[in-house]
C-alpha positions as CSV (number, residue, x, y, z in Angstrom):
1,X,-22.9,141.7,56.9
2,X,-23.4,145.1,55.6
3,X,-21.3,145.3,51.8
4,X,-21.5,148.2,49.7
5,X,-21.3,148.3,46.1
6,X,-18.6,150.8,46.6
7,X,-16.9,148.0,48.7
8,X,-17.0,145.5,45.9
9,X,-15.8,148.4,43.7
10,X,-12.6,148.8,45.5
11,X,-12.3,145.1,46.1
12,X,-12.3,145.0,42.4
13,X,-9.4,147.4,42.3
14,X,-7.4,145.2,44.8
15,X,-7.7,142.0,42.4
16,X,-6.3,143.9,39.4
17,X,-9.2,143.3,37.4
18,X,-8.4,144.5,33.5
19,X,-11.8,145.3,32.4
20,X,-12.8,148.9,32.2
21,X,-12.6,151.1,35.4
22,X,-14.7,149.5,38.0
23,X,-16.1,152.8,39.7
24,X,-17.5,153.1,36.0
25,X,-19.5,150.1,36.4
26,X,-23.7,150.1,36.4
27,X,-24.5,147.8,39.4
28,X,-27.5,146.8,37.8
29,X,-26.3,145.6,34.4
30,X,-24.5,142.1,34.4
31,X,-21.0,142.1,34.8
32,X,-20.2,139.9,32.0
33,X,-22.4,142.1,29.7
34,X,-19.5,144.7,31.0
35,X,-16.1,142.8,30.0
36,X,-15.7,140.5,32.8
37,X,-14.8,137.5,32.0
38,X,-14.7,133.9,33.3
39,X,-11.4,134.3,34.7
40,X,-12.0,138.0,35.7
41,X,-14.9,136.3,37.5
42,X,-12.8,133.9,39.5
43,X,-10.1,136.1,40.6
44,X,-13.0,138.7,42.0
45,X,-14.8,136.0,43.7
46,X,-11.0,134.8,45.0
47,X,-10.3,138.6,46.5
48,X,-13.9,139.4,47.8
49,X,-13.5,136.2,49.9
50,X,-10.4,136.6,51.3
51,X,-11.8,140.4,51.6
52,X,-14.9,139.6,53.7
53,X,-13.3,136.4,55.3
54,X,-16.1,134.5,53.8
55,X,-16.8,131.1,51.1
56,X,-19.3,131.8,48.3
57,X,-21.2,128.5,48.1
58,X,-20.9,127.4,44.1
59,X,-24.5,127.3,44.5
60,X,-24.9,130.6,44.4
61,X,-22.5,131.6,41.8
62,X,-25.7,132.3,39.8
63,X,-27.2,135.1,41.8
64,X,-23.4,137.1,41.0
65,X,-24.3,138.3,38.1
66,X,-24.4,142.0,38.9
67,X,-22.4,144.4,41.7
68,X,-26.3,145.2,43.2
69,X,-27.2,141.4,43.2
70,X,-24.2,140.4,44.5
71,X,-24.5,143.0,47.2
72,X,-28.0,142.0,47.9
73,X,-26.8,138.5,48.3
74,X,-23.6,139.1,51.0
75,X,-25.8,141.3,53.0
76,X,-28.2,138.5,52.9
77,X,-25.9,135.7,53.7
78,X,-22.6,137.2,54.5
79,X,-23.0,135.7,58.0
80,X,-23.6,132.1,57.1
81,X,-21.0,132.4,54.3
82,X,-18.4,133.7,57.1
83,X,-15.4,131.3,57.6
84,X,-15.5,129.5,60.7
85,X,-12.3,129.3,62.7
């Protein structure tokens, strides 16, 4: 799987999150350090699956914390996270 930041940007966009403008983000600085909340949190791991067709194991909700981590970790495991039909 090859995810961008950019991609989670506009995936961001599509879930309506309210916090500040998402192409304003720093991908390295922890989202919730940034406005998002728990429920901002949920509904952008709700979109990004449905996005990617994939399930983010609750395992690794941990390693979310920032847009470059969370990057790091689809491209890493996008393909065992993939929805099997």
């Amino acid at each position: 799987m090859n995810v961008t930041i950019d991609q989670l940007r506009e995936i961001m966009i599509q879930a309506e999150i309210t916090m500040k403008n998402p192409a304003e983000l720093d991908s390295e600085v922890p989202l919730r350090q940034q406005g998002l909340d728990s429920l901002d949190m949920a509904t952008f791991v709700f979109f990004l699956e449905e996005a990617l067709g994939i399930t983010i194991p609750h395992t690794e909700y941990k390693r979310l914390g920032t847009l470059k981590s969370l990057a790091d970790a689809l491209n890493e495991h996008g393909e065992e996270w993939a929805k099997k039909k």
